[in-house]
C-alpha positions in Angstrom: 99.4 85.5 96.0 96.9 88.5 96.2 97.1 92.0 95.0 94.8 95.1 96.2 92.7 96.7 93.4 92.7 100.2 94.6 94.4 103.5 94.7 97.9 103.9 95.6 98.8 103.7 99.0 101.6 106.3 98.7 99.6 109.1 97.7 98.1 110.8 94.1 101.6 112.6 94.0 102.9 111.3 90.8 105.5 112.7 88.3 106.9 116.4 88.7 104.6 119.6 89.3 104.6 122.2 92.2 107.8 122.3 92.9 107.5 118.4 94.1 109.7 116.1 92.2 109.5 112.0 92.6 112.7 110.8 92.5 112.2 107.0 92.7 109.5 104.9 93.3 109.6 101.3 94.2 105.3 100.7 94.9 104.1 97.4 96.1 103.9 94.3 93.9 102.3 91.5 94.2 102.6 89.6 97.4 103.3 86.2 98.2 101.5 84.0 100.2 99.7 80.6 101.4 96.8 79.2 101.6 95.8 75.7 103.5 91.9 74.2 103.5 90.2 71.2 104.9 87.0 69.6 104.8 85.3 66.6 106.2 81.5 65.5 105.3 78.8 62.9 105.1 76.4 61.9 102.9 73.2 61.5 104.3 71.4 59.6 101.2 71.3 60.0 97.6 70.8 63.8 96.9 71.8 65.2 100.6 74.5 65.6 102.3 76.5 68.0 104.9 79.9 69.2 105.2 82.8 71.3 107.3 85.7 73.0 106.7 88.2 75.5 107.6 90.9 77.4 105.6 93.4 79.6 106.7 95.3 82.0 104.3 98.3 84.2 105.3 100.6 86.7 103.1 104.3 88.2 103.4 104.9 91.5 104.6 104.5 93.7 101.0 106.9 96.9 101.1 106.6 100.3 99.0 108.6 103.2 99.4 109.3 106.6 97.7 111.5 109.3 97.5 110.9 113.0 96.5 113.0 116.3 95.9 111.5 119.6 96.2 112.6 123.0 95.6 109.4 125.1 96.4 109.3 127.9 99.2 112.0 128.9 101.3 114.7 126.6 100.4 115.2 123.5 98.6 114.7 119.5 100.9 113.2 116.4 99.9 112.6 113.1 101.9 111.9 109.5 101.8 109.0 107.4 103.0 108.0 103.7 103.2 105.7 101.1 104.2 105.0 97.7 105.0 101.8 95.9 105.5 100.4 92.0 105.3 97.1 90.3 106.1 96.3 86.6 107.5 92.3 85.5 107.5 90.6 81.9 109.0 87.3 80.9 107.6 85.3 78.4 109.2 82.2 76.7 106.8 79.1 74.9 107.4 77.2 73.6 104.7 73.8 71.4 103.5 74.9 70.0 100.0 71.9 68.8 97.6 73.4 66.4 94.5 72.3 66.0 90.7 73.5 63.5 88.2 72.9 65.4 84.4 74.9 62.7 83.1 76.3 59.4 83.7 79.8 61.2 84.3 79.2 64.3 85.7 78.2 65.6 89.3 76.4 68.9 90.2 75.8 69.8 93.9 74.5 73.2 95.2 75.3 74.5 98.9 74.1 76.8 101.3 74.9 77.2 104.8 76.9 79.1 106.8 80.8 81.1 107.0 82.6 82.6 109.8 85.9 84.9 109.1 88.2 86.3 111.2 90.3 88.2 109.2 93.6 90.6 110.7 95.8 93.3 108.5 98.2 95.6 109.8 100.3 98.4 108.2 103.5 100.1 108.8 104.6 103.4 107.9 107.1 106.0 108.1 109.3 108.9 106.5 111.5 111.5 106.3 111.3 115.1 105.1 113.7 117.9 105.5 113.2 121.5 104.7 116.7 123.4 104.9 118.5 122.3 108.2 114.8 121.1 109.0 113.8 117.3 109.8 110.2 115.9 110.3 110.2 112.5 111.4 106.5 110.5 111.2 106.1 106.8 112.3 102.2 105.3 111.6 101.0 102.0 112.7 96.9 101.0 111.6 96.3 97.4 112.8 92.7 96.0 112.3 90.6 92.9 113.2 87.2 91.7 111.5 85.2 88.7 113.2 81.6 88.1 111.6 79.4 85.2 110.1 77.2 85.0 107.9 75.4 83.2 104.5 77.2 81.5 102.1 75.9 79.5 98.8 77.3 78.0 95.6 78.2 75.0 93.9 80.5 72.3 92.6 80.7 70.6 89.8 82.8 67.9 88.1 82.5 66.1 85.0 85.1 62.3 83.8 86.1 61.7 80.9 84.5 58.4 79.8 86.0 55.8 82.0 89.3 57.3 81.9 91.1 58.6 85.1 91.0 62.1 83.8 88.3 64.4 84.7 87.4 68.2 85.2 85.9 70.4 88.3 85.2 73.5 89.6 83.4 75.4 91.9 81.8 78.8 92.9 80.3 80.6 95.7 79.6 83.7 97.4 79.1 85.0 100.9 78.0 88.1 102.8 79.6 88.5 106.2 78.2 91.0 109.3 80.6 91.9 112.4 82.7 94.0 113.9 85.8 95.6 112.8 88.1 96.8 115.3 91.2 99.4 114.2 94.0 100.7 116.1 96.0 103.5 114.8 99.2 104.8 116.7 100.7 108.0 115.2 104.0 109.9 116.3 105.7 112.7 114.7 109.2 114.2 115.8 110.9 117.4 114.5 114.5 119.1 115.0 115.1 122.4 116.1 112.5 125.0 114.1 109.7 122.2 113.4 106.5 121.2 115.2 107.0 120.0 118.9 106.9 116.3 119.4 103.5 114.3 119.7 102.2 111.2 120.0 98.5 109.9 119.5 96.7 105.8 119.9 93.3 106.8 118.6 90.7 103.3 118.2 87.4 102.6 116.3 85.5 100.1 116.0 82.6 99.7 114.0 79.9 97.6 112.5 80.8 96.1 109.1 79.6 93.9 106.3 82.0 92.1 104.3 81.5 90.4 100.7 83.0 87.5 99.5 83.2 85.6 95.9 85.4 82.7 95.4 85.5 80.2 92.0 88.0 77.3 91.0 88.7 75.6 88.4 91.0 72.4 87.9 92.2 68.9 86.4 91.3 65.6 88.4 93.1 62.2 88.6 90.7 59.6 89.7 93.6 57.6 91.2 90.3 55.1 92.3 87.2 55.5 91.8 87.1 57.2 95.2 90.1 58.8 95.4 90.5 61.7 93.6 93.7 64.3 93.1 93.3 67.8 91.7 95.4 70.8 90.7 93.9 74.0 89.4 93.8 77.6 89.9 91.4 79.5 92.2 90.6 83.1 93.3 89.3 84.6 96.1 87.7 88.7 96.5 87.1 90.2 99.6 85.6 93.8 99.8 85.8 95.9 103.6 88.2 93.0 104.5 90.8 95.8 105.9 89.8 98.8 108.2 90.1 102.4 106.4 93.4 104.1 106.5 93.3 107.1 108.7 96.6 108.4 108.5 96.0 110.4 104.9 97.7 108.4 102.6 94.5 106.8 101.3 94.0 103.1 100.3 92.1 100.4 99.1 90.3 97.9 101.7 89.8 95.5 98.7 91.8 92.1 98.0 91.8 89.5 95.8 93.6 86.3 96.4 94.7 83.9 93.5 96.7 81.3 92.7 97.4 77.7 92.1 96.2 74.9 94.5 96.5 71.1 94.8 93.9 69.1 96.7 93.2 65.5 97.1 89.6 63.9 97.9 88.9 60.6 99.6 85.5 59.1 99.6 85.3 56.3 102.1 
């Protein structure tokens, strides 16, 4: 699941002043999602070792909407509007592992290496307003695409129990990204009788971008054998400058963070 930690994507209108009057909100929540990661490695001799993976995490399209009255100049309207939006990102990892042994039944490694991303949001967005026999129609769609690489380090740790099959791990890492961020915005506004004429606009940047990554987890193993291992847990993921900017004026957060639980099984062989 992930939610945004930013500003409302609706707009700072809030409440009742200036003749503008919110008459129901239903904002986004949090949004559900997947997430699917897989590794393979080898370990060169006692302390080194090397290692690849990829993940991919997608989410469900999150909706918002909100409807308003207002009974400022001329004569009285109101209107509606809504939007959509979801994100899906692939990570590719590359990695030189060096081991320690603090104790008999715990395991430290630190890693360094490289990550790749290619990350793609899009946002959908439209409404309503009348004013008197009036209507103003706008329709909004911002799609973006990152693709960089760059450094990523951390480490893992787990720790047994004794000899008993029950053990404890975790990890934590962070990475700084550089690439390019493509956006693509396509605006369209209609109007009855009295309004604006129609227009449409497709307006495209793209730009250089850095993008900053932390990730941790934390969980409970099951050494089914001594090499096999099975783990559930939780983990969290933050991504800053993940998402293009929003250009259309209803401002926005390009933060995310991703959390949620996760099952993985491990296989030494």
């Amino acid at each position: 699941i992930f939610a945004d930690a930013g500003t409302d994507k609706l707009g700072s209108a809030s409440g009742s002043g200036g003749g503008i009057n919110i008459t129901s909100r239903d904002g986004f929540d949090t949004d559900i999602g997947y997430r699917g990661a897989a590794a393979f490695g080898q370990q060169v001799n006692e302390n080194w070792d090397w290692r690849v993976g990829v993940s991919y995490s997608n989410f469900l399209k999150n909706r918002s909407s909100l409807s308003f009255s207002s009974n400022s100049g001329s004569g009285s309207g109101g209107g509606f509007s809504q939007e959509s939006r979801d994100l899906s990102y692939l990570t590719g990892d590359l990695e030189l592992g060096y081991n320690l042994k603090p104790s008999d039944h715990t395991d430290l490694r630190l890693f360094a290496g490289l990550r790749a991303l290619n990350s793609n949001s899009s946002e959908d967005k439209s409404g309503l307003i009348s004013s008197g026999s009036n209507f103003i129609s706008e329709n909004a769609k911002l799609d973006s695409e990152f693709l960089g690489i760059g450094p990523r380090a951390g480490l893992d740790f787990s720790t047994r129990m004794n000899d008993s099959m029950i053990g404890f791990s975790g990890m934590a890492a962070a990475s700084i990204l550089f690439g390019k961020l493509d956006q693509t915005t396509n605006l369209s506004i209609s109007a009855t009788s009295g309004g604006p004429p129609p227009f449409a606009i497709d307006f495209g940047d793209s730009s250089t971008t850095t993008v900053y990554n932390l990730e941790a987890a934390l969980g409970v193993d099951l050494h089914i054998t001594d090499s096999s291992v099975l783990t559930v847990g939780y983990r969290a993921e933050y991504w800053d400058s993940i998402r293009a900017e929003d250009k259309t004026g209803s401002g926005g957060s390009d933060t995310t963070l991703a959390h949620g639980p996760f099952v993985r099984f491990i296989s030494r062989f």
